[in-house]
KESE-459807 format. One record per residue (C-alpha): chain; residue number from 1; residue in one letter; x, y, z. Coordinates in nm, 3 decimals. Each point is the difference from the previous one (the first is absolute). Example, Ala and Ser with C-alpha at 12.3 -4.5 7.8 and 13.67 -1.06 7.14 Angstrom:
<atoms>
A_1_A_1.230_-0.450_0.780;
A_2_S_0.137_0.344_-0.066;
</atoms>
This chain:
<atoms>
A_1_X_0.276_4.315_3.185;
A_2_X_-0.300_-0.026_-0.172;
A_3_X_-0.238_-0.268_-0.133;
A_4_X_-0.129_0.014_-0.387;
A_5_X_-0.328_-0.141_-0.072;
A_6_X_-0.181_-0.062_-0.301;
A_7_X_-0.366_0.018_-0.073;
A_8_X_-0.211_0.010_-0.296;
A_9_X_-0.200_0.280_-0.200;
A_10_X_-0.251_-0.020_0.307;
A_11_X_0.281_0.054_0.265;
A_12_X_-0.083_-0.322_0.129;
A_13_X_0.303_-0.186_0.162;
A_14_X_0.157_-0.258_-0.181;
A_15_X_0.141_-0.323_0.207;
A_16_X_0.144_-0.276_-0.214;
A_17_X_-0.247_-0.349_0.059;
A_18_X_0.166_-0.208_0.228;
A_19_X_0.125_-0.367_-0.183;
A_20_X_-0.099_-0.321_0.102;
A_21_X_0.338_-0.095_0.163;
A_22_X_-0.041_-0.272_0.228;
A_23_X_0.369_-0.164_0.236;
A_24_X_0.013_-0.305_0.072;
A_25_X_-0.057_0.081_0.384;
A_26_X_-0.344_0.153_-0.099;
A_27_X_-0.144_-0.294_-0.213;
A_28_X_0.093_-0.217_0.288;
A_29_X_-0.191_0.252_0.187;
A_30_X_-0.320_-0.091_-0.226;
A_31_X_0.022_-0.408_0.027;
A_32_X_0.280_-0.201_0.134;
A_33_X_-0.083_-0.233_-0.351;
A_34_X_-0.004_0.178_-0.302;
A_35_X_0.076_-0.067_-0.386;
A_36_X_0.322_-0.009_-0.126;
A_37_X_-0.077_0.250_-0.265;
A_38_X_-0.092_0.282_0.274;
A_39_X_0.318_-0.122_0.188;
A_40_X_0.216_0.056_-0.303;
A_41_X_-0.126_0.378_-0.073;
A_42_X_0.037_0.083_0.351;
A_43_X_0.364_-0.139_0.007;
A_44_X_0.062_0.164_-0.355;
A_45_X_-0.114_0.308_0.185;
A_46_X_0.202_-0.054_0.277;
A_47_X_0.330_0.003_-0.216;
A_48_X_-0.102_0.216_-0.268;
A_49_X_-0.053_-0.255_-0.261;
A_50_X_-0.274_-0.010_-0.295;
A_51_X_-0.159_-0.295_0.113;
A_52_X_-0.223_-0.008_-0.368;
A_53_X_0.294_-0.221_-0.119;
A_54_X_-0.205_-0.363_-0.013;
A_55_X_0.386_-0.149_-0.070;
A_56_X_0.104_0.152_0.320;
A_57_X_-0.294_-0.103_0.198;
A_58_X_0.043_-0.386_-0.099;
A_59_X_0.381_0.057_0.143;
A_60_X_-0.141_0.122_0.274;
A_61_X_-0.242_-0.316_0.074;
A_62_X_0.315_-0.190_-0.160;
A_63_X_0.213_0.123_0.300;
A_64_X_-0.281_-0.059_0.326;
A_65_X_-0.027_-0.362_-0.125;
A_66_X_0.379_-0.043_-0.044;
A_67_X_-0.021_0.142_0.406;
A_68_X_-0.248_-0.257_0.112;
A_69_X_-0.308_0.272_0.038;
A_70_X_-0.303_-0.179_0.062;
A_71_X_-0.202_0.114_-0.258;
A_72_X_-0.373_-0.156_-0.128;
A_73_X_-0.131_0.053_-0.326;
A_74_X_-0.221_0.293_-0.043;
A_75_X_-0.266_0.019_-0.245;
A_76_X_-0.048_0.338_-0.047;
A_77_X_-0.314_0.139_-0.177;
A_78_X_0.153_0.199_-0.261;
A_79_X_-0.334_0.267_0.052;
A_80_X_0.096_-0.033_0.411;
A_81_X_0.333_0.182_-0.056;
A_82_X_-0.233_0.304_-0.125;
A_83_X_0.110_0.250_-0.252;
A_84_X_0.250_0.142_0.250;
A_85_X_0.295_0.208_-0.071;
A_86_X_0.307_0.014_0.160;
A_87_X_0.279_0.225_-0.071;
A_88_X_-0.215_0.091_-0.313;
A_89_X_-0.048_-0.382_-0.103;
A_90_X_-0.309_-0.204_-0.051;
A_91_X_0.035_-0.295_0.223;
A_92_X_-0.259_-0.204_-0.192;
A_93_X_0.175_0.012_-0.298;
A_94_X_0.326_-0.117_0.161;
A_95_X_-0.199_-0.318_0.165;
A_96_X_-0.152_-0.069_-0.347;
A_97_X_0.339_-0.002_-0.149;
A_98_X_0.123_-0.217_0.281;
A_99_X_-0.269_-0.257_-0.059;
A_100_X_0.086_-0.057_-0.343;
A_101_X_0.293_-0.147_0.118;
A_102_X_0.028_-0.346_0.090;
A_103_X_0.334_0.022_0.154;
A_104_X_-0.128_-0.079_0.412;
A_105_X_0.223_0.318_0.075;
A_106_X_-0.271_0.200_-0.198;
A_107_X_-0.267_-0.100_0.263;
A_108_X_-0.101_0.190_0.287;
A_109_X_0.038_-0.186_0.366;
A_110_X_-0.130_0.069_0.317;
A_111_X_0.303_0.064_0.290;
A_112_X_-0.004_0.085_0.311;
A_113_X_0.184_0.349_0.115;
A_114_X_0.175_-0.080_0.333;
A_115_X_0.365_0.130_0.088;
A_116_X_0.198_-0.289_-0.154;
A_117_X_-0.222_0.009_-0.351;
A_118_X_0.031_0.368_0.012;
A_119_X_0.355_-0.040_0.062;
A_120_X_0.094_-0.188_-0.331;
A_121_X_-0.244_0.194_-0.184;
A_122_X_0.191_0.296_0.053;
A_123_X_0.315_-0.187_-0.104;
A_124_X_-0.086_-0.008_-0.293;
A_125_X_0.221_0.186_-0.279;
A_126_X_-0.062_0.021_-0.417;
</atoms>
């Protein structure tokens, strides 16, 4: 069986750019604490979900405080987030929309990634 390839006018081999797709395992891997907005794209990544929903993300928060997740307040920098994109989305943009808010679900939290957190994170269902 053989392989097709494609490459351009030079004959120069084209490979797709790997995404930014980050599990949950891996961002644990980074920091045991991390921000609950990084935690939510890597769990949205995780199950396959578009996780530039801001609704959906304040569920999300809604359902680790209705667990009893220690979580502190986070004050995130909106220009600390960076102009990153993620599945093709700007993640600045989503933190700016999220800070318009002032429902607490729209804020970001700090949480700490050990086997029980990770546990109900990935409980989580839409």
């Amino acid at each position: 069986m053989s392989t097709m390839w494609l490459h351009d006018e030079a004959c120069r081999l084209l490979v797709p750019k790997p995404q930014n797709k980050m599990s949950l395992e891996q961002l644990r891997k980074k920091a045991i604490y991390q921000n609950t907005i990084d935690t939510w794209i890597a769990a949205c990544e995780e199950k396959k979900i578009d996780w530039y929903e801001t609704e959906n993300y304040k569920k999300f928060i809604t359902f680790l405080n209705k667990n009893n997740l220690k979580m502190q307040k986070f004050p995130l920098c909106i220009k600390e987030v960076g102009s990153e994109y993620e599945r093709g989305r700007d993640k600045t943009k989503f933190a700016e929309t999220l800070a318009t808010s002032t429902d607490p679900n729209a804020a970001a939290y700090t949480v700490k990634l050990n086997d029980a957190t990770m546990e109900i994170i990935r409980k989580f269902e839409l």
